[in-house]
N, C-alpha and C positions, 0 to 999 in steps of 0.2 A: 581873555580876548587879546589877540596879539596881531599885529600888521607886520608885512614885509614887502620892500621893494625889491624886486629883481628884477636881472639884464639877465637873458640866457645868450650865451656866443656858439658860433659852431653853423652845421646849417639848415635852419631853424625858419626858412621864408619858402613858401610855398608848397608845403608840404602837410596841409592841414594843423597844425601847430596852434591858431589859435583857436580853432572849435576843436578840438580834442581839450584845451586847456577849460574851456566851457563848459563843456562836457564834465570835467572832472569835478572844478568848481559847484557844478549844481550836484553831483552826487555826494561832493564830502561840504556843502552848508558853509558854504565860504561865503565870503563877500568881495567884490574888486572889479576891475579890470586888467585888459592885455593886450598887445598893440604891436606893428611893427615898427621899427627905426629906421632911418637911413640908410646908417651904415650895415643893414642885414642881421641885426640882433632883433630881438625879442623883448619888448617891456614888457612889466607886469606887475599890479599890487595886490598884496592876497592879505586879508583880516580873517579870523574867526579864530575859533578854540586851539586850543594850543599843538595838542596833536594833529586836527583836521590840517592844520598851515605846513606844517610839519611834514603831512603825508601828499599835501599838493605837492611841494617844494619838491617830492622825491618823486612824483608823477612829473612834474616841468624838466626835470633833470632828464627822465627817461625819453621824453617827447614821444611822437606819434612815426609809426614805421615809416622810412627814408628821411626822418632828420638826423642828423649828428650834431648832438649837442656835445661842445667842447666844454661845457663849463656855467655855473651858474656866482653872480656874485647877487647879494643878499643882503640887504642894510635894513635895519629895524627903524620901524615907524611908530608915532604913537597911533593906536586905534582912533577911530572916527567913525561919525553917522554915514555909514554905509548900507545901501541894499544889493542886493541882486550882482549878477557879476555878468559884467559888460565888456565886449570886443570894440575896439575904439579903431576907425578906421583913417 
């Protein structure tokens, strides 16, 4: 079991972005949240199996048709009692 925080930059707000990420989350058994920032980035923390984190990370990367994602930075967390994966508004 593994967590990760990411910021996705690039243009990433209003373009369905966080229900795609939702979306992805319940298909690969994740756990987290996703949210937007201020300044036009993307929060987000992703838990579960090592590969499923792994294969979100490279779905957040790709984002949802008309984002341009510039870039994703990623910082390891410890796992935690996490359920369900939640859009935090």
């Amino acid at each position: 079991m593994i967590r990760r925080h990411v910021v996705v930059n690039g243009l990433v707000q209003g373009v369905g972005y966080r229900y795609l990420a939702r979306k992805h989350a319940v298909r690969l058994a994740v756990t987290g949240w996703v949210r937007n920032l201020p300044d036009g980035s993307v929060e987000a923390e992703v838990q579960g199996a090592d590969a499923a984190v792994h294969e979100m990370l490279r779905r957040l990367e790709a984002g949802p048709p008309g984002a341009r994602v510039t870039g994703l930075v990623v910082t390891e967390l410890d796992p935690r009692d996490d359920e369900g994966f939640r859009i935090i508004r």
